[in-house]
C-alpha positions as CSV (number, residue, x, y, z in Angstrom):
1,X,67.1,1.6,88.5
2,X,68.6,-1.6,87.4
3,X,68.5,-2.1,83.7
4,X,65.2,-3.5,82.4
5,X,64.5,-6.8,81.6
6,X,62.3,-5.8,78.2
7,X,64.8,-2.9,77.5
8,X,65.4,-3.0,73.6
9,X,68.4,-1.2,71.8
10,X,67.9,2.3,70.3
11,X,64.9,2.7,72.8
12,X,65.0,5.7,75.0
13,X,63.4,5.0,78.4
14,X,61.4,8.2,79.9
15,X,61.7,8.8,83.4
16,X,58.0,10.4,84.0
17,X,56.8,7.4,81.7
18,X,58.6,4.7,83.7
19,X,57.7,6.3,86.9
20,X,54.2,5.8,86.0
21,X,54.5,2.4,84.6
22,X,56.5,1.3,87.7
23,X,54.0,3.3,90.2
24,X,54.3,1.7,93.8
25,X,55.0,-2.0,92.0
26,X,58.4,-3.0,93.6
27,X,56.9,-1.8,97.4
28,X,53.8,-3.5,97.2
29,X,56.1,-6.9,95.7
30,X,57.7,-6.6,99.0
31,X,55.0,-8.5,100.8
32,X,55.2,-11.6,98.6
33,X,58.7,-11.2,97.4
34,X,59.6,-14.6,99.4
35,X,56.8,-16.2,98.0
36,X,58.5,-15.1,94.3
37,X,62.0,-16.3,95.6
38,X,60.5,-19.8,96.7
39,X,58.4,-20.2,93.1
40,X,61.8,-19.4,91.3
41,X,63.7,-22.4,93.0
42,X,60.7,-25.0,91.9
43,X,60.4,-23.3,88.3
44,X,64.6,-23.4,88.3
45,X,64.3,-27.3,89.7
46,X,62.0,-28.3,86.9
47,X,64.5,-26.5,84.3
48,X,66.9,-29.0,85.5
49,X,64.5,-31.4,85.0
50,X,64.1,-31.0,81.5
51,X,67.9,-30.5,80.6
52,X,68.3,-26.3,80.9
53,X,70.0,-26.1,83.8
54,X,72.4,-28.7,84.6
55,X,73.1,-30.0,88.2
56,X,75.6,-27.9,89.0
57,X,73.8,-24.5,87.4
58,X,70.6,-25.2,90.0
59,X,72.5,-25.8,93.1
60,X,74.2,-22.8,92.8
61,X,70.6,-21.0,91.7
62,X,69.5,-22.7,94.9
63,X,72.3,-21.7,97.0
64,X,71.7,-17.9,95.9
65,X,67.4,-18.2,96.3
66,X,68.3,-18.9,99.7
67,X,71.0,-16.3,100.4
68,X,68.6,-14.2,99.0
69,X,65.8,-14.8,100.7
70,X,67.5,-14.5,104.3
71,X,68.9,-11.1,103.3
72,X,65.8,-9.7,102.0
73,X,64.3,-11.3,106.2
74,X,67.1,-9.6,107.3
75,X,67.3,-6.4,106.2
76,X,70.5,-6.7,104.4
77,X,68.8,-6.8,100.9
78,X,66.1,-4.0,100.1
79,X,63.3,-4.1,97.7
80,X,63.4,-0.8,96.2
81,X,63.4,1.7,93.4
82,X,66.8,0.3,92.0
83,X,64.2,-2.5,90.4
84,X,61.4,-2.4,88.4
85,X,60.0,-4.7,90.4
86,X,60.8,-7.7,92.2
87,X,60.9,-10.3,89.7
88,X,63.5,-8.4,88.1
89,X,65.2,-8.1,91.3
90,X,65.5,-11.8,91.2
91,X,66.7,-12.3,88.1
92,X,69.4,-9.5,88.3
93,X,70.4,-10.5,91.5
94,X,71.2,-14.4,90.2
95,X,72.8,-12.2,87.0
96,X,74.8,-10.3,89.2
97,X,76.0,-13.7,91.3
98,X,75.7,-16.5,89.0
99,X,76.3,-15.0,85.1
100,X,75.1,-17.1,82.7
101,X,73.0,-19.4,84.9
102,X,71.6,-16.5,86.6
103,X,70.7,-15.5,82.9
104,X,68.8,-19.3,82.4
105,X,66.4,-18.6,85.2
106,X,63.3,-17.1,82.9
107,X,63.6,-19.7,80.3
108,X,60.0,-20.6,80.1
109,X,58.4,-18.2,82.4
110,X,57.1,-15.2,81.8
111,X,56.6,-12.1,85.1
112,X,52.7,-12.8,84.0
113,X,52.8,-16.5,85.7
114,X,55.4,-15.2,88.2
115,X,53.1,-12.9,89.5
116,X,50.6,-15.2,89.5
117,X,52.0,-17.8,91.3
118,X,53.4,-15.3,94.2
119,X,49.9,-14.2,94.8
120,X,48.1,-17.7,94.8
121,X,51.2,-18.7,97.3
122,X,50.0,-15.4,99.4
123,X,46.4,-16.2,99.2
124,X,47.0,-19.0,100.6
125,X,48.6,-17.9,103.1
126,X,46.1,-15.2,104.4
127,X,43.4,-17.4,103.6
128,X,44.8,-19.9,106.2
129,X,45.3,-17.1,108.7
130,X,41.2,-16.2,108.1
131,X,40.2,-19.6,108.9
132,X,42.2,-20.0,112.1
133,X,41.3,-16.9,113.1
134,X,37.5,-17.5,112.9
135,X,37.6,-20.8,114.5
136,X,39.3,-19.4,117.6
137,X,37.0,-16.7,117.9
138,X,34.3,-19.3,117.3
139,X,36.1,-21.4,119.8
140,X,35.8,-18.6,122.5
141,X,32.1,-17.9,121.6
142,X,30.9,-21.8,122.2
143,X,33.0,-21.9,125.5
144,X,31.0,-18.9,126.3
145,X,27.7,-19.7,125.5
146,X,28.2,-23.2,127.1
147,X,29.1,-20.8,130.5
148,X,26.6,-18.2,130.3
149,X,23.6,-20.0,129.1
150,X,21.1,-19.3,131.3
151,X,22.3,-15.4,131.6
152,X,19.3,-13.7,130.7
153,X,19.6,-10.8,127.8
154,X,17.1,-8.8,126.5
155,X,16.9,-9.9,122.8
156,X,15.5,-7.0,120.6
157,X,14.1,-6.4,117.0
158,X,14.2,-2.7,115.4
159,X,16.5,-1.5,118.5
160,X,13.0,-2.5,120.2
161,X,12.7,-4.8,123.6
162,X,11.1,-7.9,121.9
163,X,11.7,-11.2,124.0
164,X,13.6,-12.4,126.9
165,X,17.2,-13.7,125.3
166,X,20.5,-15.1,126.6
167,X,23.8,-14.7,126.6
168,X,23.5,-18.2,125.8
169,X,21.9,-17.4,122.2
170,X,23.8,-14.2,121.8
171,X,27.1,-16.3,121.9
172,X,25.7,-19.4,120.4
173,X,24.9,-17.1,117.3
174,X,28.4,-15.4,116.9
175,X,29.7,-19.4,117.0
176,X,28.1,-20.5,114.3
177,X,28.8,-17.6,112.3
178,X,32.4,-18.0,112.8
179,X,32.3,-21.3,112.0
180,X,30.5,-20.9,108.8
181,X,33.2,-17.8,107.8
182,X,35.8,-20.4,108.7
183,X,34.3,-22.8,106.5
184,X,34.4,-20.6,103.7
185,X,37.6,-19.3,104.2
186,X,38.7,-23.3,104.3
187,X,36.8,-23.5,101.0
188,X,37.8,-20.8,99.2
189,X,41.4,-21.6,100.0
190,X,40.8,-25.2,98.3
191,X,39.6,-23.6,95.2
192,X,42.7,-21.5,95.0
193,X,44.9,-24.0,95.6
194,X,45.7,-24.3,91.9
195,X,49.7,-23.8,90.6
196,X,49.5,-21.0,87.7
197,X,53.4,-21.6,87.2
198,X,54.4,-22.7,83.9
199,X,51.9,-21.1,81.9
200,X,54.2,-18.6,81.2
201,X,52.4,-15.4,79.3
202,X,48.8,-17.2,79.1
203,X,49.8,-19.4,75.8
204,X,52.4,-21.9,77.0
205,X,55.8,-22.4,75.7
206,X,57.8,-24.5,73.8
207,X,59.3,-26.7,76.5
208,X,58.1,-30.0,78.3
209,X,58.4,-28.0,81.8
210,X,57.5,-30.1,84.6
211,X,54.7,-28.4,85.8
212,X,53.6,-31.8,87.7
213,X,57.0,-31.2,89.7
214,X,56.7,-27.6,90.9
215,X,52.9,-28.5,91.9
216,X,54.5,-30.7,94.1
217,X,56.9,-28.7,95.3
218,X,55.3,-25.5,96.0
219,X,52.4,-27.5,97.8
220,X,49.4,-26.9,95.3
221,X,46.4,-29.4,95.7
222,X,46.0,-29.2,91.9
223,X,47.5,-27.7,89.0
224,X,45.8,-25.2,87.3
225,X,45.8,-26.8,83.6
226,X,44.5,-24.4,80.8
227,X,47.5,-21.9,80.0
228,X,45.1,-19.1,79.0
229,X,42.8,-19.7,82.1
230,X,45.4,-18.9,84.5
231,X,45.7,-15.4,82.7
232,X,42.0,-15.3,82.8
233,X,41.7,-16.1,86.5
234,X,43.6,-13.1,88.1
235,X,41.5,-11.2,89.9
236,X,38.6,-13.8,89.8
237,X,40.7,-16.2,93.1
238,X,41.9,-12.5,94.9
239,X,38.2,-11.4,94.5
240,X,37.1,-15.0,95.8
241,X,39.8,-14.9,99.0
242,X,38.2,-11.2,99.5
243,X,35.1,-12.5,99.0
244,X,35.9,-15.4,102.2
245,X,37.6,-12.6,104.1
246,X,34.0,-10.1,103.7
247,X,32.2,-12.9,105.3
248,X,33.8,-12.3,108.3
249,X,34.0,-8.7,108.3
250,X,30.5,-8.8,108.0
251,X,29.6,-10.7,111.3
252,X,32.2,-8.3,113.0
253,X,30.5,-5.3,112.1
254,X,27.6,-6.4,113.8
255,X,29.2,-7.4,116.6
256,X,31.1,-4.6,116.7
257,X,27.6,-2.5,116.7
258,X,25.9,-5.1,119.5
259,X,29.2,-3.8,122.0
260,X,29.0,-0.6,120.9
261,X,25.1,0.2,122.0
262,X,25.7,-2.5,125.0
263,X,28.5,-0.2,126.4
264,X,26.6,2.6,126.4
265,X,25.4,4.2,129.1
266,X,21.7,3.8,128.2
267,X,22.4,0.5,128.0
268,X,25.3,-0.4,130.1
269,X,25.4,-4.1,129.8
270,X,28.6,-5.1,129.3
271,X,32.2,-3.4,129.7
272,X,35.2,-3.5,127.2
273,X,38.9,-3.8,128.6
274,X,40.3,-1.1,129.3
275,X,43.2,-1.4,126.4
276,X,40.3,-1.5,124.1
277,X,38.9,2.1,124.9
278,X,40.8,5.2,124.4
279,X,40.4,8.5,126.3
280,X,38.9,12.1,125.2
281,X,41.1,14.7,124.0
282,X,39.0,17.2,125.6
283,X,36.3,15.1,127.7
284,X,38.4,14.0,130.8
285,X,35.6,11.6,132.1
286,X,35.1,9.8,128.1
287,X,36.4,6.3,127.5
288,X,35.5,5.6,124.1
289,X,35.3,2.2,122.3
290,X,37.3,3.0,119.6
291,X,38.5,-0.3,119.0
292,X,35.0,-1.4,118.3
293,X,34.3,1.3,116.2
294,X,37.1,0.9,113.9
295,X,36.6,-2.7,113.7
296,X,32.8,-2.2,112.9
297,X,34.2,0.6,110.0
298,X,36.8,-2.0,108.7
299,X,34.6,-4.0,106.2
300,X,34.4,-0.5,104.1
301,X,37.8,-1.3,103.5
302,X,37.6,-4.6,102.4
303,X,34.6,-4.1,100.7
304,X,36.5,-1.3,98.4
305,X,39.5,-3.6,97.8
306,X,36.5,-6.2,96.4
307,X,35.2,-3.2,94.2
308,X,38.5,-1.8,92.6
309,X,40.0,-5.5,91.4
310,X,36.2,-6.0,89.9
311,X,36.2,-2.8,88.1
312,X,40.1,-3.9,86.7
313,X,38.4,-7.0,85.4
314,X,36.4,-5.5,82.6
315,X,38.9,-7.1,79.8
316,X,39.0,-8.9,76.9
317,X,41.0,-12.5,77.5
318,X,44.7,-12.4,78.0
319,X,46.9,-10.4,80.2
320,X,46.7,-6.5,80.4
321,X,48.7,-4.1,82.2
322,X,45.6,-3.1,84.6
323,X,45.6,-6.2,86.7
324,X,48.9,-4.5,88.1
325,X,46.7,-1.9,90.2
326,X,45.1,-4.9,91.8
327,X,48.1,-5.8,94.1
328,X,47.6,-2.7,95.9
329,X,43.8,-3.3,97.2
330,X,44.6,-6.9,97.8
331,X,47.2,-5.8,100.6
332,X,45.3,-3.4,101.6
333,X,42.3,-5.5,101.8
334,X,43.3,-8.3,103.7
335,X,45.9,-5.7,105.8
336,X,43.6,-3.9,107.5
337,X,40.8,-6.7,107.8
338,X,43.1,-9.2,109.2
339,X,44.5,-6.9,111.8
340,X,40.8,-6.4,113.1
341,X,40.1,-9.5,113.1
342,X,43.3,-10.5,114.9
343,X,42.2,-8.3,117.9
344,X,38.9,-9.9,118.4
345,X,39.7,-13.0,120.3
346,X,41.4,-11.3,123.3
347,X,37.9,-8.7,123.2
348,X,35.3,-11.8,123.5
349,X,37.9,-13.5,126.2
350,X,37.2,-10.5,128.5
351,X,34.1,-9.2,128.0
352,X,32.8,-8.5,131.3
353,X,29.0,-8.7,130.9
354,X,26.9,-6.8,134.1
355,X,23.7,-9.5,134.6
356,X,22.3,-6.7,137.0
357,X,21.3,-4.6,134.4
358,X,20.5,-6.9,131.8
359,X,17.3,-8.3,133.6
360,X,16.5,-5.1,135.0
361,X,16.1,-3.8,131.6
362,X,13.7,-7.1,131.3
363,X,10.1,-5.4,130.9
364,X,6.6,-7.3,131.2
365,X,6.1,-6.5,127.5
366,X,8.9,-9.0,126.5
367,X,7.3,-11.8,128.4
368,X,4.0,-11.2,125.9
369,X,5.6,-14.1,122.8
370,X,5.4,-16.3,125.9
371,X,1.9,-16.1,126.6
372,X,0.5,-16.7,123.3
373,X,2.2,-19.5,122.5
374,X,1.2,-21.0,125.7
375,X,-2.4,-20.2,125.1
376,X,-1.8,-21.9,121.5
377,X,-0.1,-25.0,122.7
378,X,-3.1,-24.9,125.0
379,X,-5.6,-25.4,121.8
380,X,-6.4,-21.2,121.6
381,X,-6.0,-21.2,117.8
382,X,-2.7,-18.4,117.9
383,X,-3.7,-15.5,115.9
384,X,-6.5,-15.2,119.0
385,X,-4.1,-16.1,121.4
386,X,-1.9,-12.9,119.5
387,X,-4.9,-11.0,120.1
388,X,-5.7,-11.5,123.7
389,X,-1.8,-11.3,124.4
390,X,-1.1,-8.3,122.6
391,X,-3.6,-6.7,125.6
392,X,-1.0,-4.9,128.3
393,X,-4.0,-5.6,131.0
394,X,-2.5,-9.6,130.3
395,X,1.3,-8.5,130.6
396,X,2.9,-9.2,134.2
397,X,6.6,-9.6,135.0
398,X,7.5,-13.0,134.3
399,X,10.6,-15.0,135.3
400,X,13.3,-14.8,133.1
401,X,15.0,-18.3,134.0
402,X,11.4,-20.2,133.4
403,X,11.2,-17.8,130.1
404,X,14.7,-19.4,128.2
405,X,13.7,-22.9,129.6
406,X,10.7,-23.2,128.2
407,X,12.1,-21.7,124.8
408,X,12.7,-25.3,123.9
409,X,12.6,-24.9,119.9
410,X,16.3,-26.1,118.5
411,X,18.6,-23.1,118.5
412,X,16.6,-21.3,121.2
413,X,17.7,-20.9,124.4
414,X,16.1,-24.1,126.5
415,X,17.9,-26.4,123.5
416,X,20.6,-24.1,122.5
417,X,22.3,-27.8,120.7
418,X,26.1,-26.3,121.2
419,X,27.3,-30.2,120.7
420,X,26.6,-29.8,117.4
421,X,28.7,-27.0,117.1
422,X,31.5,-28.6,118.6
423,X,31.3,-30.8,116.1
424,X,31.5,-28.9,113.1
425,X,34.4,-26.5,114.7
426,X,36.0,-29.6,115.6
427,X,36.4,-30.4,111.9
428,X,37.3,-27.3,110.8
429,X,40.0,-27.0,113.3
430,X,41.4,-30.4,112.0
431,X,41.7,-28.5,108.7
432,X,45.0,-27.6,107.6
433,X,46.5,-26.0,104.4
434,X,47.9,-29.0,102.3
């Protein structure tokens, strides 16, 4: 390992001890290490700014960021256990190239904003990726829905057969959950969008940095102003952007768990793609939906990530060495919850739903809503109109189609309103990180 940056004189390092202290640090800093490289050229153009670096000094600390950066993309620079991380791999690298203006680099930073300012970057970045994704699979459900309408479905409560549904509503209601997880995922991004850099170890420093400057540059709506606050809010945005990603998770689950009884045999209503089932090892006539399953199981992850960075969070104000175990469920939070969501699109483009079996599985019972409120709308006060049609002497196959037309309440299936979806995805997908 490179020397340390803290390393005093007379002071033995331990090897077990470091290895401890270092854990898994300067892997995980892999996945925002160009984020950390890109934060270091705005807090190295506001140094020049303010007089510490002169003109030459930062274009040559430019000119090495960027080499930097392309051999870390390329494989010709490698994040590992010769650094105690990757700010320090920075820093020795411009120390290694550049001498004593390599050396200038952390005047007025400390690794506690650094870090900081490479996760908000990330976050940013994911949280982007969240939205898009759920307005495209939001974008597939309304195109759906606006196809399929009239497909009847049977529509159940408690895993019972309750009413005669749609495809129509079954789509229409996985739209405007995506758009609302989209929406959060917008919102939660603008909340984050705050530029810890420059607040150095939670306390300021004795310098007129620029921090207006790097706002600007590194493309923060805002900067995040109180010093001590941006200490106080690690943990608090990655739990939020968790929080934005959960939302999602959560309406995949149950979509997940709709396609997984519909493929069954018992119900046999729709079929997956074939790339989305895998085979039995012993079974020779299984296809599985394993996809499905694994993407309904996938919240448990992110839901865990959520619960480890809360349990770090039980500290005083100030920064604290714990917050470094956060990095690790954040990655693998929004790692494995972004890859299942990535795969979902292509699954509800190619659903192939079998309308055959759908209204057979229609039953006279369903049809038994219908009747009361008819007899209600027909002056039968309804809790006797529930009586009479709750008798299975009344019950006779209806017809499906006249069934969802006459379900004419908004949001049903006669007056399923997708317009007013298209509207509100429309606006989302108008809505870019700034």
């Amino acid at each position: 390992m490179s020397d340390l940056l803290w390393q005093k004189p007379g002071v033995t390092v331990d090897a077990d001890i470091q290895a401890f202290l270092a854990g898994d640090d300067v892997v995980l800093d892999r996945e925002f290490f160009l984020h950390d490289i890109a934060a270091s050229r705005a807090h190295a153009e506001g140094l020049q700014r303010i007089g510490i670096l002169d003109d030459g000094e930062l274009a040559a600390v430019v000119r090495e960021l960027a080499a930097l950066a392309d051999d870390f993309s390329t494989g010709r620079f490698v994040l590992d256990e010769r650094y105690e991380d990757g700010h320090s791999a920075i820093e020795v690298r411009l120390v290694e190239r550049l001498g004593d203006a390599g050396k200038k680099i952390h005047t007025g930073r400390s690794r506690n904003d650094q870090v900081l300012v490479a996760t908000r970057l990330w976050l940013k970045e994911q949280l982007a990726r969240t939205r898009a994704l759920c307005v495209e699979v939001a974008g597939i459900a309304l195109a759906r829905a606006q196809a399929e309408a009239d497909v009847p479905l049977p529509g159940y409560t408690h895993l019972q057969r309750a009413v005669v549904s749609s495809l129509g509503m079954w789509w229409a209601a996985w739209a405007e959950g995506f758009i609302d997880n989209a929406a959060r995922a917008a919102d939660t991004l603008a909340w984050v969008d705050a530029n810890p850099l420059g607040s150095a170890a939670g306390y300021g420093v004795n310098l007129p940095l620029d921090r207006d400057h790097t706002t600007a540059a590194l493309g923060f709506g805002r900067m995040q102003v109180a010093a001590t606050y941006a200490q106080l809010s690690r943990g608090k945005f990655e739990m939020a952007a968790i929080e934005a990603l959960s939302s999602a998770m959560l309406d995949l689950r149950r979509l997940a768990w709709d396609l997984s009884l519909f493929t069954a045999g018992e119900f046999g209503f729709v079929k997956l793609p074939a790339q989305y089932t895998t085979g039995s090892s012993i079974m020779p006539n299984k296809r599985n939906p394993d996809v499905i399953e694994l993407m309904r199981a996938t919240y448990a992850s992110v839901a865990a990530a959520r619960t480890e960075i809360e349990q770090l969070l039980s500290l005083p104000s100030g920064y604290h060495r714990d917050l470094q175990l956060s990095k690790g469920a954040l990655f693998h939070g929004f790692g494995k919850g972004l890859q299942a969501l990535a795969l979902l699109p292509d699954l509800l483009r190619n659903l192939d739903w079998d309308a055959e079996r759908m209204r057979a599985a229609l039953e006279p019972s369903m049809y038994a809503t219908d009747l009361a409120v008819d007899m209600a709308r027909e002056g039968l006060p309804f809790r006797e109109a529930y009586r009479q049609a709750a008798d299975p002497a009344r019950w006779a196959q209806g017809d499906p189609a006249a069934s969802l037309a006459a379900r004419v309440s908004p949001g049903a299936a006669g007056e399923l309103r997708l317009s007013g979806l298209r509207t509100r995805l429309a606006a989302l997908g108008e809505r870019r990180e700034t």
